[in-house]
N, CA, C and O of each residue as an XYZ file, in Angstrom:
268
protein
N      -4.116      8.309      0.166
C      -5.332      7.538      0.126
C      -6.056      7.840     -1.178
O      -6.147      9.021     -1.513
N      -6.646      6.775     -2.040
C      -6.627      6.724     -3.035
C      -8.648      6.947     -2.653
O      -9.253      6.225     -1.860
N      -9.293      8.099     -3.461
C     -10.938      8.399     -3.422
C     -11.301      8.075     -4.643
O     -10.670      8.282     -5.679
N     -12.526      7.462     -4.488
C     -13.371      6.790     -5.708
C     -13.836      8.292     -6.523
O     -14.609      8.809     -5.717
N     -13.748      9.021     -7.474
C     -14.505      9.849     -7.857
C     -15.868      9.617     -9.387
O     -15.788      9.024    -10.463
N     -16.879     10.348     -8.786
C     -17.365      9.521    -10.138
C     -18.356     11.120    -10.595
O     -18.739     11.890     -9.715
N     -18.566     11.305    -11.749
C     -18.707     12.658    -12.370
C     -20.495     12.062    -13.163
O     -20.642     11.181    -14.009
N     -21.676     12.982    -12.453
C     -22.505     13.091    -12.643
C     -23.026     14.358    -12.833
O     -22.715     15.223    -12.014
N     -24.205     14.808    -14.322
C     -24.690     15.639    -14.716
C     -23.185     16.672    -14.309
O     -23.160     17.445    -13.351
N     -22.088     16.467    -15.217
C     -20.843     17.351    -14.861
C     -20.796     18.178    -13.593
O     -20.965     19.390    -13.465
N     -20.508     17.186    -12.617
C     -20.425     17.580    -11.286
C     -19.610     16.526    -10.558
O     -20.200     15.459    -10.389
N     -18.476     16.607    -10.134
C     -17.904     15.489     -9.558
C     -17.531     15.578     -8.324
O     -16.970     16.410     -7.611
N     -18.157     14.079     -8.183
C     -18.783     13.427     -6.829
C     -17.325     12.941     -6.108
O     -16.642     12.339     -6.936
N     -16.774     13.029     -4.988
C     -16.469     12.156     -4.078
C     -16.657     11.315     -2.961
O     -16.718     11.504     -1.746
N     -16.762      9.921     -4.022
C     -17.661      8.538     -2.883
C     -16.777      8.852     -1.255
O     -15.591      9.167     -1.161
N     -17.801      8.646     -0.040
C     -17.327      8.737      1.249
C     -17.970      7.432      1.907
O     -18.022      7.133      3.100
N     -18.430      6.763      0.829
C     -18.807      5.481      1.680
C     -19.963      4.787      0.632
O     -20.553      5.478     -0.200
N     -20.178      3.464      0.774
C     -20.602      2.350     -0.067
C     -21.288      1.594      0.705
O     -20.451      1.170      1.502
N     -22.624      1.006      1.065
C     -23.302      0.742      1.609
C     -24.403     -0.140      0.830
O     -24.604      0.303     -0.301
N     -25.368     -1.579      1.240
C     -26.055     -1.689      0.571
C     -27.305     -1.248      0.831
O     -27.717     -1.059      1.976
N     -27.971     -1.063     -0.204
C     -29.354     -0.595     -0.193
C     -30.407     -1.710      0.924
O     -31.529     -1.483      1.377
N     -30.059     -2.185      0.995
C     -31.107     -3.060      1.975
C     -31.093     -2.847      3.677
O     -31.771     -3.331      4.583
N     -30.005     -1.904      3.631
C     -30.107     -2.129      4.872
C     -30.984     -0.552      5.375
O     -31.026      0.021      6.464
N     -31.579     -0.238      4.096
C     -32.453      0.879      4.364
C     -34.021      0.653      4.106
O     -34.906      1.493      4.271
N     -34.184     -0.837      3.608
C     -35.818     -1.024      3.338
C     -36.371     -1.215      3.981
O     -35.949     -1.856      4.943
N     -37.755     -0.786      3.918
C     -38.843     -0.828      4.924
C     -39.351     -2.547      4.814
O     -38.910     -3.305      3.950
N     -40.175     -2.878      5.681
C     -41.085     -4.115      5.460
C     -41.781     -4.312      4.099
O     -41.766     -5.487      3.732
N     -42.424     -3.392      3.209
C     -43.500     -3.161      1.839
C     -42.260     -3.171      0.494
O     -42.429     -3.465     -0.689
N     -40.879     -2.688      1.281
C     -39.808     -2.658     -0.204
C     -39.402     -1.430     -0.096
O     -38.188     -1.382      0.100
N     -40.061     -0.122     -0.155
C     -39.601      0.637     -0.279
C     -38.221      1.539      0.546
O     -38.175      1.433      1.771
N     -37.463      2.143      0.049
C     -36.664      2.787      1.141
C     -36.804      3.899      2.236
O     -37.148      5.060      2.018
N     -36.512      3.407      3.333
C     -36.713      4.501      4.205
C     -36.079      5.690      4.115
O     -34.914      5.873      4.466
N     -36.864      6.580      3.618
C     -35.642      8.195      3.223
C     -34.831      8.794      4.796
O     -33.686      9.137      5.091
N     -35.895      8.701      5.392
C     -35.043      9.002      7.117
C     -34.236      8.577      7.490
O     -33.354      9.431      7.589
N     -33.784      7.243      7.955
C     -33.453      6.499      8.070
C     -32.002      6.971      6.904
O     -30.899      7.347      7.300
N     -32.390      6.824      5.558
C     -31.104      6.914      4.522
C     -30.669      8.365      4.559
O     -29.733      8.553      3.782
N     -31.041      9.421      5.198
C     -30.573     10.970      5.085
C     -29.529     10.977      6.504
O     -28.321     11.171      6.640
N     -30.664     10.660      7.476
C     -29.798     10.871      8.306
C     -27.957     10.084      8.395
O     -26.895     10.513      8.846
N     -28.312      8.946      7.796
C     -26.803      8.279      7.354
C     -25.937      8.791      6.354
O     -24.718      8.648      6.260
N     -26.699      9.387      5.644
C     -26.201     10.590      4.832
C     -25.290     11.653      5.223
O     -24.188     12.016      4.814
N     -26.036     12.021      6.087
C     -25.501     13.362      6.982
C     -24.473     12.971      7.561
O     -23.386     13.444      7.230
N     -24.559     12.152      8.419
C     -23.406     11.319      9.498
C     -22.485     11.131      8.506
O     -21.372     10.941      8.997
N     -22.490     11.106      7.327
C     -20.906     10.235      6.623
C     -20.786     11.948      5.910
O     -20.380     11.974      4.748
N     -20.974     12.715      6.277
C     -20.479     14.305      5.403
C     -20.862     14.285      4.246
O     -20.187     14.853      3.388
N     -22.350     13.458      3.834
C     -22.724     13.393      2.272
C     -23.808     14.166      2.083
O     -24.678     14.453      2.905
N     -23.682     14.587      0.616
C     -25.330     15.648      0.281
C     -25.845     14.787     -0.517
O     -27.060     14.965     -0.601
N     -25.364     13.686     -1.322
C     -25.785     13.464     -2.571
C     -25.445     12.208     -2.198
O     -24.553     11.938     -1.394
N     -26.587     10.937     -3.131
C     -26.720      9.657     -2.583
C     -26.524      8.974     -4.388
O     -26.791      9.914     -5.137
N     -26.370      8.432     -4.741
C     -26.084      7.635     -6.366
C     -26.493      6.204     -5.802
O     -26.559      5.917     -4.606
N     -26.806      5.202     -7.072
C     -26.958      3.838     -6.714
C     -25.919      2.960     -8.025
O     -25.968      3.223     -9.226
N     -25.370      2.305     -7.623
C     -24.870      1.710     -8.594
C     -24.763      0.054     -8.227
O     -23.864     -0.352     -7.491
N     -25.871     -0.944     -8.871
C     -26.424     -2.185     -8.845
C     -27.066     -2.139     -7.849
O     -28.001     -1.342     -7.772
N     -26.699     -3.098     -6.663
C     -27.278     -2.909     -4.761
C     -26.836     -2.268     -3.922
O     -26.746     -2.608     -2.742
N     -26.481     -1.209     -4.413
C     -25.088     -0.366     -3.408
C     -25.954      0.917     -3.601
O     -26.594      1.158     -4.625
N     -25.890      1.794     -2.376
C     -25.932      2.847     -2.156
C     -24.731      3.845     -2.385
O     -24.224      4.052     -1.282
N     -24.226      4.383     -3.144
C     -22.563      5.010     -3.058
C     -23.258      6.483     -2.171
O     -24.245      7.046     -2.643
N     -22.645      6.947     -0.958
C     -22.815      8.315     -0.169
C     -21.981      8.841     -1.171
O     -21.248      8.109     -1.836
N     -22.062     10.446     -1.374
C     -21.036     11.090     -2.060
C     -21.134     12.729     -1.958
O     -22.254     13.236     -2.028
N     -19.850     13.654     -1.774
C     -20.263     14.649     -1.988
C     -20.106     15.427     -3.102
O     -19.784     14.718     -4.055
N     -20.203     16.657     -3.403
C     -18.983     16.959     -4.394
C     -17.524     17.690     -4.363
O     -17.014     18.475     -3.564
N     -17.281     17.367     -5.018
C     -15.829     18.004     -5.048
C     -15.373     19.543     -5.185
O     -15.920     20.038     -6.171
N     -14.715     20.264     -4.648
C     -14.543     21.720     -4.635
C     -13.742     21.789     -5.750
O     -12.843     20.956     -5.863
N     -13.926     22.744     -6.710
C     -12.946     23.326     -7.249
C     -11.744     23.832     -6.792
O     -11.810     24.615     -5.844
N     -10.439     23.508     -7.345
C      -9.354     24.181     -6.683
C      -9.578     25.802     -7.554
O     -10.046     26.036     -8.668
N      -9.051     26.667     -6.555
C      -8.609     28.119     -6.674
C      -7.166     28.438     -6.832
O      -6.449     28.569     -5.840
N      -6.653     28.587     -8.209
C      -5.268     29.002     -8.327
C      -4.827     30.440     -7.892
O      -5.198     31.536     -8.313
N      -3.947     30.113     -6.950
C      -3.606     31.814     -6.561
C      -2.272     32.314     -7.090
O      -1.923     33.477     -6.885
């Protein structure tokens, strides 16, 4: 299975899900952070990116340990 990875402030992210931003706005526009954490959490994500209308969930990636 092929993972989207995308490398921010040299830290690389693996996308766990793609979502649009709207389906987190309040009535006034703004986004509901509750609402967007807790969906966060549920998909195994710490870290949220936006790229156009998309929400990308993402975590980061572990370093491998050569033994």
């Amino acid at each position: 299975m092929n993972k989207e990875l995308i490398t921010r402030d040299e830290i690389v992210y693996e996308v766990v899900d793609i979502i649009n931003y709207n389906h987190f706005k309040n009535s006034d526009g703004s986004i509901n952070q509750q609402v967007l954490g807790k969906y966060v959490h549920d998909r195994d994500g710490n870290r949220v990116l936006q790229r156009d209308d998309k929400f990308l969930i993402c975590k980061p990636v572990e370093e491998a340990t050569i033994l």
